[in-house]
N, C-alpha and C positions, 0 to 999 in steps of 0.2 A: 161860806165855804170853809173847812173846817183846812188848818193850818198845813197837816201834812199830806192834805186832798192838793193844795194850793203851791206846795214845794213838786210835788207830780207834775202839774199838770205846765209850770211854769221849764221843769227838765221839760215836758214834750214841746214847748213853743221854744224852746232853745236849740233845740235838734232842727224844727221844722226851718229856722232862720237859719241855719246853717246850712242845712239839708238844701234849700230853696221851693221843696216841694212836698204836700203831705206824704204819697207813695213812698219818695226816696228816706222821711224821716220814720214810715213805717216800717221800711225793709230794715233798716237799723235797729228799733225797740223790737221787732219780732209782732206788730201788732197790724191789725187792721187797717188801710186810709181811713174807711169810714169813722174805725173809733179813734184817729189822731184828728180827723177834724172836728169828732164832735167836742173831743178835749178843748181843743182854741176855742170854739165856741158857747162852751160853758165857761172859760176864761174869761172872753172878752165881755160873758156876761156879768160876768163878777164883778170886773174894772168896768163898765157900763162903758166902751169906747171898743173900736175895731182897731187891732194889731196886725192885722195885715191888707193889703190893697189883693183882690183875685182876679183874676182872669181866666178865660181858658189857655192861657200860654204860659203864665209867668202869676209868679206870687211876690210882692215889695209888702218890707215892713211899713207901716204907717210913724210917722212922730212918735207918735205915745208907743209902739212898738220898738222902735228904737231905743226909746229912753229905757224902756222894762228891760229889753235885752242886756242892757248893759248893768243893771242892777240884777238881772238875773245870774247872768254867769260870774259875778260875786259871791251872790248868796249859794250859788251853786256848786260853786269851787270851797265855800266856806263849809257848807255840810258835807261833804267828800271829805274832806282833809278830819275834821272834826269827828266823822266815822271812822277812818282810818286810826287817825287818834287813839282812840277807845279801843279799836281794834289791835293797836301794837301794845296797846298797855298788858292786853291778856296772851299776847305774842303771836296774836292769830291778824298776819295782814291779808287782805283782801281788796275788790273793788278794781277797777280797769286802769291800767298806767297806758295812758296815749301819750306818745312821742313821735317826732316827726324826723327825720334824717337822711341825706343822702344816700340813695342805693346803696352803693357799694360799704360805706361804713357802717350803716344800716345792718347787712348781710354781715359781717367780719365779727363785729363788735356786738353792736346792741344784740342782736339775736340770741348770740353762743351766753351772753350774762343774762337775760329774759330766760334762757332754758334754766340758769342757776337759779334764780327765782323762783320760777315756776317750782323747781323740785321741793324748794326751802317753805314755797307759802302756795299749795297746791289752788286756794280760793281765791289766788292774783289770777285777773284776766291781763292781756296785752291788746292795745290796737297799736300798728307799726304802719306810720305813712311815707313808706322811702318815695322820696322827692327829690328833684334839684329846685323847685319854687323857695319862696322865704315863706317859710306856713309861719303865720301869724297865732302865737297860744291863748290871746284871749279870743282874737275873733273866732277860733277854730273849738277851743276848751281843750287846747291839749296842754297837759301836764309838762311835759318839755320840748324844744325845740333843739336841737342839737345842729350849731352856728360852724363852719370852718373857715379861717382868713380875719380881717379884722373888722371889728365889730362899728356897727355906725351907731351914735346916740340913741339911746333908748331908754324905757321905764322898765324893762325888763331886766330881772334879775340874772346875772350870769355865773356862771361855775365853771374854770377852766379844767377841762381833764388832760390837755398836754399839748408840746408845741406839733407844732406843723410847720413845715417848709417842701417846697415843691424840687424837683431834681430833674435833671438831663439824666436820660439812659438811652443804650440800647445794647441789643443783642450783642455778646461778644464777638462772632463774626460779623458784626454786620458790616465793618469798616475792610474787611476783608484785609490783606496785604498792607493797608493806606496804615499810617499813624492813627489814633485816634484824636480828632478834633481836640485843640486845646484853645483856638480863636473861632470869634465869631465869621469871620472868613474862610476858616477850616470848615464850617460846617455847612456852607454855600451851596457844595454840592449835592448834598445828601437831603433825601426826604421825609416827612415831617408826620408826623402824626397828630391829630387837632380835632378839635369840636367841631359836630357839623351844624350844631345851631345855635344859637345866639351870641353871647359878647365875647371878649377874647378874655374867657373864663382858666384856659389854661395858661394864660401872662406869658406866651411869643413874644409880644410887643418887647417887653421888658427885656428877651435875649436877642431879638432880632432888627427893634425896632418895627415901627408900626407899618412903613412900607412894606418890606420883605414880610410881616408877618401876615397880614391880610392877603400875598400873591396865592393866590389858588393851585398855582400849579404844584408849588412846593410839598403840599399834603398829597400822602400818595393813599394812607386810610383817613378817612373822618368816619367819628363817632362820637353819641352824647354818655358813651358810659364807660367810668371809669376800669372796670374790670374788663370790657375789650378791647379798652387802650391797651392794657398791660399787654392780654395776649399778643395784638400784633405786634407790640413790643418785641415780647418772647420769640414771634416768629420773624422778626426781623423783616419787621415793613417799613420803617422806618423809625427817626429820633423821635423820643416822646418825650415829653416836661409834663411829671406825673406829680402827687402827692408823695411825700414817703411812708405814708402808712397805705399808700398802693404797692409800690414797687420798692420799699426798703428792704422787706425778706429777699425779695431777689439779689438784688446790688450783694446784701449778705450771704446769700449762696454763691455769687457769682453768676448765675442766670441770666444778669443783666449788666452791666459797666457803663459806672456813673460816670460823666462825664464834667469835666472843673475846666472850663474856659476861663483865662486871664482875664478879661473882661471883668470888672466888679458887676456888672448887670448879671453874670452869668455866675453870681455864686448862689448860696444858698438864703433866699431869705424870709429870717422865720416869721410866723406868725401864729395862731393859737389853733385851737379847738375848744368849743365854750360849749355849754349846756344851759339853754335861755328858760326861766318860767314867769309866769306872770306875780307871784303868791310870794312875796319876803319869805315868808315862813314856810319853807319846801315839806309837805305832806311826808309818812312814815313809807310809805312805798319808793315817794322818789328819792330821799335819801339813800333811802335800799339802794335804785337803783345807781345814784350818783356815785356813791361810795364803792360798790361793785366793778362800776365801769373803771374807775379812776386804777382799782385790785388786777382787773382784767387784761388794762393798755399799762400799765406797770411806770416805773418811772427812773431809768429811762425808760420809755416806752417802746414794747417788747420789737417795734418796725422799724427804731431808730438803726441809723447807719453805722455800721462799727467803726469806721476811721472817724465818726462823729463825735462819739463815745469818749474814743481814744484823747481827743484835744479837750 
């Protein structure tokens, strides 16, 4: 099998391990099932060993499919980067930039710098996986993962684009007549705004303690997405403990009124925004787009909080 038959067909068993199914890694290349499987098949015959276990339900890589994979999306990432290379040398960058990121930052951020891109190097494609999972860049092949909060031990390399700290807000009216909370006991009465699935991802715990924050009744909206946190924010459904690059334009318009409890649980505490790849050596697209992003969120960064600024 002739070398760059061999880099093909080893992209199409990378797609399919990922994919989990011929169909799903066909919808992806734009190509037939029939002719992704006959690709694995002229593979495995190359490597004299089967790389995947079949069923009619379910596809498992085998050992020896394992071990390729891993040597695949190497070599895979290495001629990507190495085309791009070449590519930025004549100024012409191209080739697919996958990144992975939370919705709502996702939408704000990445996007509005992917259209700059796009206009600057019209042969860049984009794949955009807004998640709240930890998408993982080797096992997926994506170019970045874009991390918010603090980072746990890893091989992966990081790139910070700017701090992050979470804040109390709510509607100017929302407290109507009442003072605005300035104690954890001030805020007793009022209702809460929170995730409705999984772990206590918006840190209650931290302003309320873990009892009070888990009580059910105190949420009066649950939601898993940051942007209609903010709105019922805005429409005053209750306190929310949001990102400031959700809700720091508002706080700055006034739209919203940050709230600073005595409490030291109840200040502001920062922590980062990172940008994860697998590759020491970040390829000429994602510098592009590192660099762009870092242009885009400014520094301070354009959501930080003006009395923030100020100190």
């Amino acid at each position: 099998m002739q070398a760059e038959r061999l880099a093909e067909f080893m992209g199409v068993f990378a797609d399919v391990a990922r994919a989990g199914s011929f169909s799903a890694a066909a919808r992806r290349r734009g190509m037939q099932p029939s002719s992704v499987a006959r690709q694995i098949d002229m593979l495995e015959a190359h490597l004299n060993t089967p790389l995947f276990l079949r069923s009619t339900r379910q596809l498992n890589l085998t050992d020896a499919g394992e071990a390729l994979l891993v040597r695949a999306r190497r070599i895979l990432a290495e001629l990507a980067d190495a085309h791009q290379e070449v590519a930025s040398i004549r100024g012409d960058i191209s080739g697919t930039l996958r990144v992975a990121c939370f919705p709502t930052f996702g939408k704000r951020y990445v996007i509005p710098v992917m259209a700059i891109l796009a206009r600057r190097h019209p042969a860049l494609r984009f794949e955009l996986d807004l998640t709240e999972r930890l998408a993982d860049p080797v096992a997926e092949r994506l170019d970045l993962v874009i991390r918010i909060g603090d980072l746990a031990d890893s091989t992966l390399i990081a790139t910070r684009l700017a701090a992050h700290q979470r804040v109390l807000c709510a509607a100017p009216g929302f407290f109507g007549a009442d003072p605005v909370p300035q104690t954890v006991e001030g805020l007793s009465p009022y209702c809460l705004i929170d995730k409705m699935h999984g772990a206590d991802l918006l840190g209650w715990a931290e302003i309320l303690g873990h009892g009070l924050a888990h009580d059910e009744r105190r949420a009066r909206f649950l939601c898993d997405d940051f942007e209609a946190m903010r709105l019922a924010a805005l429409a005053g459904l209750g306190v929310a403990y949001l990102p400031d690059w959700v809700v720091g334009p508002d706080i700055n318009r006034g739209d919203l009124t940050e709230l600073r409890l005595e409490r030291p649980a109840g200040g502001r505490g920062e922590t980062g925004i990172f940008a994860l790849r697998a590759l020491a050596k970040p390829s000429a697209s994602v510098r592009l787009l590192l660099d762009e992003l870092k242009v885009f969120i400014g520094d301070p960064a354009t959501w930080a909080i003006a009395e923030a600024i100020a100190k």
